[in-house]
N, C-alpha and C positions, 0 to 999 in steps of 0.2 A: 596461655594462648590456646584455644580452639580449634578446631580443626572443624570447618565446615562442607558440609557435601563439594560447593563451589571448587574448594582446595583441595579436596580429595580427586577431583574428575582432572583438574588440573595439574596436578602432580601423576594421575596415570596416565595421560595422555602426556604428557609432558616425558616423562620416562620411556613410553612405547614409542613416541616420536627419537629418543635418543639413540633408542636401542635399536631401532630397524634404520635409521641412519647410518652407523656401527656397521648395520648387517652389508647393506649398498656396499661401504666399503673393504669388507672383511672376508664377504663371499666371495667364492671362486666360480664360481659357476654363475656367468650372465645372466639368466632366467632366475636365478635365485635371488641374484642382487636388484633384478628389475621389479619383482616381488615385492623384497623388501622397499622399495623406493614406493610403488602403490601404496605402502602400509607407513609409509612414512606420510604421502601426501592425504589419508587418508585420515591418518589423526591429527596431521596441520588441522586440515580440515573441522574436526572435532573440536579443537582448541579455539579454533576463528568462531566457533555457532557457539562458545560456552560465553565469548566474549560480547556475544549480540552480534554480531558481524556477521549477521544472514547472506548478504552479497556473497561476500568475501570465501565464505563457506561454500558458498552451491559454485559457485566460477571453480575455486579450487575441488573440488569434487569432480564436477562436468568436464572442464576443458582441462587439468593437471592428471588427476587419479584416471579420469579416461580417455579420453584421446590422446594425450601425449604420451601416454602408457602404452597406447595400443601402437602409437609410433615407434617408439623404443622397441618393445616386443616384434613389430615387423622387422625394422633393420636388424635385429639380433637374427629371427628365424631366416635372414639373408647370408649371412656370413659364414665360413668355416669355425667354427668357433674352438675347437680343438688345436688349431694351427694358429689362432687367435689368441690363445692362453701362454701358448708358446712362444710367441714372439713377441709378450709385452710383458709377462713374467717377474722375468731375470733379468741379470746384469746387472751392474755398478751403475751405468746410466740411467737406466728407468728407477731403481732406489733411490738416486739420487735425484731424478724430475719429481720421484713421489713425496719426496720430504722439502723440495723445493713449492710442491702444491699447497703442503698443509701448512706452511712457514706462511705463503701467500694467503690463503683461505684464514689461518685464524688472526694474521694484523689486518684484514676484512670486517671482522668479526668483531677485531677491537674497536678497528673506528668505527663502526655503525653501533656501538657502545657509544662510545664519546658523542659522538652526533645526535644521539635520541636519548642524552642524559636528559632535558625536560621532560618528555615521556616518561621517565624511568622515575623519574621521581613525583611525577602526578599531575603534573599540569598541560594537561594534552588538550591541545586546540579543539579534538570533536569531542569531548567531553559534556557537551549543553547541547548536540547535534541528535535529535532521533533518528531509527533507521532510515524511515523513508527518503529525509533528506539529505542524508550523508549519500545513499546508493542515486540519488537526484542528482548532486553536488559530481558526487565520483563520473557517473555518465555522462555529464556536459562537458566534464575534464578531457573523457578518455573519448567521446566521439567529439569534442571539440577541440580544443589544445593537441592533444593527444592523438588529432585521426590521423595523421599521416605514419607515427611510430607505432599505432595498433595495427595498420593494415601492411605497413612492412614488416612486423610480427608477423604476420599467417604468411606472407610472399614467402620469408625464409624459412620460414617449416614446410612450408610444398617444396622450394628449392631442394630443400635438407632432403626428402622421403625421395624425391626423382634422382640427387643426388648417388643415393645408396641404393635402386634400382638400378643403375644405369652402370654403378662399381660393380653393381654382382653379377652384370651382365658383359662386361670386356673378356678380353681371353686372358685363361688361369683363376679368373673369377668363379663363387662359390653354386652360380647356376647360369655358367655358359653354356652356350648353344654349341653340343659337340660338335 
């Protein structure tokens, strides 16, 4: 067996994607972990453009790796983040929520395995689709079918950001008005 440039780009992205996922969850330091999640959505990203997936690629680029990044990054540089570390830490309960996450996350992981076993094994529906028409196909879905749950996507992320303005703004909050 060979090893082809294709396989070779896909296997480092494939790894740098593992490894800065790892990092999200392994760093302690917020700004480090949100880093790593950039560098994570960054070589999604890569992996989506190796596979022809131009759309797919610049959306996760544009609106993942940068605005949604740049959301994150705000609410973090809102927060006490020292008294932040401290209070979610430790404990027998927060151990015990964090291996109740990753119990949840990877039987996720498994059925979206079982689910996209056609996929997995080759016979994928956009297979005879060229780009243009697939990102054709995708845009009459997502502004047709779709417009009501893409446009309640961006409601709740404005929600989300006023949300966490508005936290850091009560009293005892991390930029109350003395």
């Amino acid at each position: 067996m060979t090893l082809t440039a294709q396989d070779l780009l896909f296997y480092i992205l494939g790894g740098l994607s593992l490894a800065s996922a790892l990092g999200v969850l392994l760093m302690t330091n917020p700004i480090y972990s949100a880093l790593c999640l950039a560098l994570t959505m960054v070589s999604l990203a890569g992996l989506y453009a190796s596979m022809q997936a131009w759309f797919v690629a610049g959306v996760q680029l544009i609106v993942y790796a940068g605005a949604v990044m740049v959301l994150f990054v705000m609410v973090l540089m809102l927060f006490d983040l020292k008294s932040e570390v401290k209070a979610f830490s430790r404990g027998a309960v927060a151990g015990f929520m964090k291996l109740v996450a990753v119990g949840l996350m990877t039987g996720a992981f498994l059925a979206a395995i079982y689910n996209s076993a056609d996929t997995l094994l080759g016979t994928s529906l956009a297979a005879n689709v060229d780009g243009t028409a697939s990102t054709k196909a995708l845009a009459q879905m997502l502004f047709g079918k779709y417009v009501f749950a893409f446009e309640a996507m961006g409601v709740l992320l404005l929600i989300i950001a006023i949300g966490a303005v508005a936290l850091s703004r009560i009293e005892g909050g991390t930029h109350a008005d003395e």
